[in-house]
N, C-alpha and C positions, 0 to 999 in steps of 0.2 A: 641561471635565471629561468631558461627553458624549462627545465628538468622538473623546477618547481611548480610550473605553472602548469605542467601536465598531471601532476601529484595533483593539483587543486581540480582537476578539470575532469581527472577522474574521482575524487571524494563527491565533487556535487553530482555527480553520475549515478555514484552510488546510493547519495541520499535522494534524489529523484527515485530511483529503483526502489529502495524503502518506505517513501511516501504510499508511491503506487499501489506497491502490493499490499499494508495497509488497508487503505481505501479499500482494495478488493476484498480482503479479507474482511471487514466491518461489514462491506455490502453483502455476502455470502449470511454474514451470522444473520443479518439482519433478515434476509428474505427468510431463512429457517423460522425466524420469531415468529413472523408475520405468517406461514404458513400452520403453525400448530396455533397462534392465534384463532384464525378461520375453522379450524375443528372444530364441529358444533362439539359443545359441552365438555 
């Protein structure tokens, strides 16, 4: 029963960690958008 519960404890570890960077990664693309946006013309 332990053994399981550390299996689960580490997946939602890992999916937290995959959210995250995610997130990070969107926010990144997104600032690039937003800067060649600002390029005049």
């Amino acid at each position: 029963m332990k053994k399981i519960k550390m299996q689960n404890d580490l997946a939602n570890e890992i999916k937290k960690g995959k959210k995250k960077s995610t997130i990070v990664i969107l926010s990144q693309e997104n600032e690039l958008l937003v800067k060649s946006l600002k390029k005049p013309g």
